[in-house]
Structures are given as structure tokens and as C-alpha cells.
N, C-alpha and C positions, 0 to 999 in steps of 0.2 A: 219569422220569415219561413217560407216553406221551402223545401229542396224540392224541387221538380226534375223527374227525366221522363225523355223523349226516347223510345226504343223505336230504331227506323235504319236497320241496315238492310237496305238495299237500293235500289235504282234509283237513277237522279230522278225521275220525274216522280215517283214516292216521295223521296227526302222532300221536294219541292211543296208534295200536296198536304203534308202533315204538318208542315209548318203555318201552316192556321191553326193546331191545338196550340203554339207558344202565342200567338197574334191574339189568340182567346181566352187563355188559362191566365193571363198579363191581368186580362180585365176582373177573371175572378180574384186573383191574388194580385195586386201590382207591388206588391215589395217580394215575390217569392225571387227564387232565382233556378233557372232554367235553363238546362242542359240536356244537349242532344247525343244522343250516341248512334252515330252514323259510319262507312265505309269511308273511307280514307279521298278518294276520287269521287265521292260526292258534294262533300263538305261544301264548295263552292259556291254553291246556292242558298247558304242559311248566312255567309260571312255579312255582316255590318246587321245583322237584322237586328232591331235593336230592343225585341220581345226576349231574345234568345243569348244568355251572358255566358255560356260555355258550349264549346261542341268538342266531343271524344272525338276525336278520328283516327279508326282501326282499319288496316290492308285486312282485306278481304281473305287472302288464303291465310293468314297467319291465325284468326279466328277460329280457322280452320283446326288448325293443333291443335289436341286436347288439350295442353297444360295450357297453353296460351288463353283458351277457353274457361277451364278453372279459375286462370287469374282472375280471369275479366270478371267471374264470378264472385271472383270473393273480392276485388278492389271494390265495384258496385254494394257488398255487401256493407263495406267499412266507411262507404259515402254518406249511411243513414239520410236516405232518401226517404221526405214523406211521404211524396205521390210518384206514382211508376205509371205512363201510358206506354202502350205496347201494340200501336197498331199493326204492327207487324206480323204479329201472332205466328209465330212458326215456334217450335221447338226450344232453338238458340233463345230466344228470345224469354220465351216463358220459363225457362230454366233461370235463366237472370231474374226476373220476374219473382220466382218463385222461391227464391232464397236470400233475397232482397233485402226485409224485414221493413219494407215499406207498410203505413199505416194501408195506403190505396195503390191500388193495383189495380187496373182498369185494361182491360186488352178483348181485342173482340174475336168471336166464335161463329161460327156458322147456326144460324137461328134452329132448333129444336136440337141440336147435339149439346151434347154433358161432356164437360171436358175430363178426363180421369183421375186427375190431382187436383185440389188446390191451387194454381199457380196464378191466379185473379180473385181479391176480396173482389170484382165488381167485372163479372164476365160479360159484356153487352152483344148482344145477337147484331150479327150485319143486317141491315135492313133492308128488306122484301124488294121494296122499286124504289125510285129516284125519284125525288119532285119538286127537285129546284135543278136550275140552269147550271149548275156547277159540277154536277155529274154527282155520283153515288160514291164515288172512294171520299170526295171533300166531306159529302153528307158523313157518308161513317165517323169520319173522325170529328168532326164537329159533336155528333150523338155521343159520342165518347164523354164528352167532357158535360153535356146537356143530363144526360144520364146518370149523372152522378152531383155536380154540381150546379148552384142556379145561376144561369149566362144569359145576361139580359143583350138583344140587340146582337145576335151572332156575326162575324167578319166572314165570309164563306170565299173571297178572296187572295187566294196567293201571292205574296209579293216579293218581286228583289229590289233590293236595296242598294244601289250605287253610290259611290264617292263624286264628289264634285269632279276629281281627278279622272274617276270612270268616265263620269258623262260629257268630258273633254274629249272624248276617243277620236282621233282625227286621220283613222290609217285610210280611209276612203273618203275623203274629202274630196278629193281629185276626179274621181269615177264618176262617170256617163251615170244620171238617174235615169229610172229607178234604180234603186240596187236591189235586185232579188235573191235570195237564198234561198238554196235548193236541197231539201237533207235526203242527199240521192240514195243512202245506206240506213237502214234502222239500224237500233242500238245490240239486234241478234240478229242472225241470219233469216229467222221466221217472221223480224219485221220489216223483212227488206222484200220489197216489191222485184219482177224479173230485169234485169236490168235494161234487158231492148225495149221495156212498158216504160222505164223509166226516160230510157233517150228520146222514145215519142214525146214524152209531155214536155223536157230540154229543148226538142226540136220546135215545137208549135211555139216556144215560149219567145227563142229568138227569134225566132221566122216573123212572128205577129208585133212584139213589143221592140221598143229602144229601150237602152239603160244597160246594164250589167246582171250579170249571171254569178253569183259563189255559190260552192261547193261545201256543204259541211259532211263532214264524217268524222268519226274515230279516229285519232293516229296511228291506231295499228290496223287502220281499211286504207289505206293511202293506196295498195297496189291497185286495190278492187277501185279507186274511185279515179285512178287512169283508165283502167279502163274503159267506166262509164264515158269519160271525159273522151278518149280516143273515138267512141264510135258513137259523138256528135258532130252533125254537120257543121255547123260554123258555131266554129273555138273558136272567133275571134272574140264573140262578145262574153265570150267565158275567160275569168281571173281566175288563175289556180294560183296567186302567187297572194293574194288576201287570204289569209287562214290562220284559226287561232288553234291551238291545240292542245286548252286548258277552258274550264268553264268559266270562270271570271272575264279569258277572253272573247269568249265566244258572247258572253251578255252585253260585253262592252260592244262588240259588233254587233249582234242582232238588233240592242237597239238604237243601233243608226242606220239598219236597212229599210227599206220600205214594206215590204212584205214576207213571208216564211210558204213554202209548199213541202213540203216532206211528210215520209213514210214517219206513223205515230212513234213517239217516243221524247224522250226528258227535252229532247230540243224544242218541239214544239210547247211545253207545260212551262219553259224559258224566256221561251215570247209569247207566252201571252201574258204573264207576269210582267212585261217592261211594257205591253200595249201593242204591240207592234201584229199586223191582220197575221191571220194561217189560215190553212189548207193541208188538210190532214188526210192521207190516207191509212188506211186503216187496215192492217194485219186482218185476215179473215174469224182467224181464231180470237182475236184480243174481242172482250168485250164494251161496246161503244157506251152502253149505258153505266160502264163504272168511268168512264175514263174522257170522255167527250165534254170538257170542262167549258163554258159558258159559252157554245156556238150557237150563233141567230143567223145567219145565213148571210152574213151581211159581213161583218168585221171579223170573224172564224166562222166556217164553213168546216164539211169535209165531205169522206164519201166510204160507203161501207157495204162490203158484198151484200150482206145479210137485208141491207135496206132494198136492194136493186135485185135479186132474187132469192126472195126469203122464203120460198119453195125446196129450194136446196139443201137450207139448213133442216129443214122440217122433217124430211127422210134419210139423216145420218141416224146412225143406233150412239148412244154412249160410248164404248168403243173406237168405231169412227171419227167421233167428235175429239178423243184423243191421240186417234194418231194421224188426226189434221194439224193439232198444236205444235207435236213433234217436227212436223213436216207440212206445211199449207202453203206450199209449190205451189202443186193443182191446182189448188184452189184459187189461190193467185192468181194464176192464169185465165180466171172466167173473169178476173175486175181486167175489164181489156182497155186502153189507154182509149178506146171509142167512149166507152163508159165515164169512164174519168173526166172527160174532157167536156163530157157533157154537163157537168158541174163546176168542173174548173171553170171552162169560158168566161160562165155569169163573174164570178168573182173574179178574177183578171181583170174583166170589160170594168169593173164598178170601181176598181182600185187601181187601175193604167190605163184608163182608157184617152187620155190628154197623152200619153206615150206610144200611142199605136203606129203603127206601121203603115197601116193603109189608109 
């Protein structure tokens, strides 16, 4: 039997996308056993999957500590792990990695750079472009395992995994359809749209359709998501009292809603793992082509400056381009809800349009 880990501490919609190396590495080894080592507040999204028989889960700042950091180094070391993936590749990571005493050690690099240690028997280069439907971060990690091992028939698909208990979830049973979710707040301030662009698209949403309106954010943006909430015209068709504010909750509700429209981030990579349509906008700085996971314009959609004037991006220097990431206010400010909406519509109309208003 083979010890497998999963190195993947950070963001839920990461934790989410790498769990196709366990949904895959299952099929190379099916009697291995397969353990993820993830952030504490993430874990959420890998529970009941049933490719995956252990998950670590570490607080984020506590990692932080040096000793605490050692530990984890050397508890990892006394696991005798055969295979180590590390799609994460940062530092933290390859250090783990690196003193591991795994046979395979597989972690990816940025293509023509040498890394300066040892800390991968099997360094694999991120690959150049995307050329399947599921965007470039799934593709890498899938190559991960292609690359070293032979995977017949790849799963290039994310999935959560529900309890019958889950998929009873009956807190809106009650509520006017559709039920629409609205993720008014991204996961950082850089992937949160301006929030008056934000109330346009709230606005149009009630104004055109019936059904209901929820609110997802963060527990600690509650202040920031009254406010969006106050300076929309009609609260009445907006629930602020539906709200989950743990991720097992928030799956059990997404998918019993009808649709998703939110600023990108782990909520959206949430629903489309239970099926349920999205509508993505898209951080100026975030890259679409890693991250824009099986949209046809149909059942996910979204919308992305860079597509609508991709002239702009073309005369930032390097520089620029980094202290857009820091800060992609401005830049936000050019996807104007006129914009937005001129793609939102279609997909509205295709998916509420027996709900309309007029």
C-alpha cells in the first residue's frame, strides 16, 4: 500500500481544484491511502470524498510559528510517505517536501527555472497554455501525476461529495423561486468588485426577475455586506436571514439554489462542483485562463476586463501589472455594470426567463 500526501495549504477554491490528484492517483494505486494537508477552514470541501482517507488540518497563522513549522516537518517526516505532491510549490511547502524522505516528490515550477535544492525527485514545469475546458490550474495538476505516472482515462472534474443528510437541506424550501445567490464580496478585497457596480447588477436582478435574492460572504464581511445590502432598492426580495457561515453550509445551500453570480473565488469552484449554473466576474489581475473552470457560455459564463479591452492590458510595463494586483480598484472601475450586464442578460434570460417580470 502506498502513503500518499497532498500538500495544498491554501485557498478553498485551490483545496477544491487539487482534489482531482486524489479522484486520480485512487485509479493509479487503488489500495494506497491518501492524505491531504490543508488550512484548517478549508478542509470542508475534501470531507466524505471517498478517494481521500485522511485530511491534516492546520490554522493558518499557527503554521506560521517556526517551531510549529519544524513540527510539521518533522511529524511529516516520521509518516514515511512514499509519494509527496506539492502542488502548491511555495517554500513552506517544499521544505516539507524536502525532508520528507519520500521515494516521489512531485511539485511544479515555473517552466525553464532550476529550482536551487533538491526539494522534488520529479519537478514538473507549469504548462505554457490550457487546452481543455477545465482551465490550466486542473490541467497542471492532473500533469502532475501524468508525468510521472501512467493514468489511463484522466477525471479532470472536481467534485463534492454530500451526505444524504446534506442533500435533505431544507432551510429554503419555503422561499419565492428562483433562489439566486449573489457572492457580493470576493474572498480578498482585490476580488471584490466596487460595491455601487455591485448594487447595479442586485438592482437589475430584482427589478427584471421573481424569486429570491441571498447574500454570500465571509463572517468577518457581515459589516461590508450591510452595507451593499442597505444601498439596494428593494430589500424586500433580498433574505439576509438565510445564511450559512461554514463551508459544508454554504454547499448544502448552494446546491439547492438555482443559480450563483459572484466576484471569482472558492464559492464559485463550490458550485460548479454540485452543478448548479455561475456567473463569474472576474478580478482584473486574476488570471482567467488558470482559473475559468469548464465555462461554455451556457451553464457557466462569466466576464473579464482583459476580454472586453484587451488593449489596456497590452500597455501596462511589468511593474504596473504588479501594482494592479496589489490594488485593481482602477481597474475595476473600467468593468462598468453597463459591461457586465451585457453578458449577464443572456444568461439570466436562458436560466429565469419563465421567472421574468415583464
Amino acid at each position: 500500500m502506498k502513503k500518499i500526501l497532498v500538500i495544498q495549504n491554501k485557498r478553498i477554491g485551490d483545496v477544491l481544484i487539487s482534489s482531482v490528484i486524489a479522484n486520480n492517483i485512487k485509479k493509479v494505486f487503488p489500495k494506497s491511502e491518501v492524505t491531504y494537508f490543508v488550512y484548517e477552514y478549508t478542509a470542508g470541501v475534501l470531507e466524505n470524498n471517498p478517494n481521500i482517507d485522511r485530511i491534516i488540518a492546520v490554522k493558518e497563522n499557527e503554521l506560521k510559528n517556526y517551531s510549529t513549522f519544524f513540527q510539521t516537518i518533522l511529524d511529516i517526516n516520521r509518516e514515511n510517505f512514499d509519494i509527496i505532491f506539492d502542488p502548491y510549490s511555495k517554500l513552506q511547502s517544499r521544505l516539507m517536501c524536502l525532508f520528507s524522505r519520500a521515494e516521489y516528490r512531485i511539485g511544479l515550477k515555473r517552466a525553464h527555472k532550476e529550482l536551487k535544492f533538491p526539494f522534488y525527485t520529479h519537478p514538473i514545469s507549469l504548462l505554457e497554455n490550457r487546452s481543455k475546458t477545465c482551465g490550466k490550474a486542473i490541467e497542471d495538476r492532473i500533469n502532475m501525476i501524468t508525468s510521472v505516472f501512467e493514468l489511463i482515462d484522466p477525471e479532470f472534474t472536481p467534485k463534492i461529495y454530500l451526505t444524504e443528510e446534506e442533500n435533505n437541506y431544507n432551510r429554503i424550501d419555503s422561499l419565492q423561486r428562483p433562489i439566486i445567490m449573489l457572492g457580493i464580496l470576493g474572498s480578498t478585497p482585490q476580488k471584490s468588485m466596487p460595491y455601487e457596480y455591485m448594487v447595479e447588477i442586485i438592482d437589475f436582478i430584482t427589478k427584471n426577475y421573481q424569486g429570491t435574492v441571498l447574500f454570500n460572504y465571509m463572517p468577518d464581511q457581515k459589516a461590508e455586506a450591510l452595507k451593499v445590502y442597505e444601498m439596494c432598492e428593494d430589500k424586500d426580495q433580498i433574505n439576509l436571514d438565510i445564511y450559512e457561515d461554514n463551508i459544508r453550509g454554504f454547499i448544502k445551500l448552494i446546491n439547492k439554489c438555482d443559480l450563483l453570480v459572484s466576484n471569482e473565488g472558492g464559492s464559485v469552484h463550490i458550485t460548479k462542483a454540485v452543478n448548479t449554473p455561475t456567473f463569474t466576474i472576474y478580478s482584473p489581475y486574476v488570471n482567467k485562463e488558470h482559473w475559468s473552470s469548464f465555462e461554455d457560455e451556457n451553464q457557466h459564463d462569466s466576464i473579464h476586463l482583459l476580454e472586453e479591452k484587451p488593449d489596456l492590458f497590452s500597455s501596462f510595463t511589468l511593474e504596473e501589472r504588479r501594482s494592479i494586483e496589489e490594488d485593481p480598484n482602477a481597474l475595476y472601475k473600467e468593468l462598468t455594470p453597463e459591461m457586465i450586464l451585457s453578458k449577464l442578460k443572456p444568461f439570466l434570460e436562458h436560466h429565469l426567463k419563465t421567472h421574468s417580470k415583464t
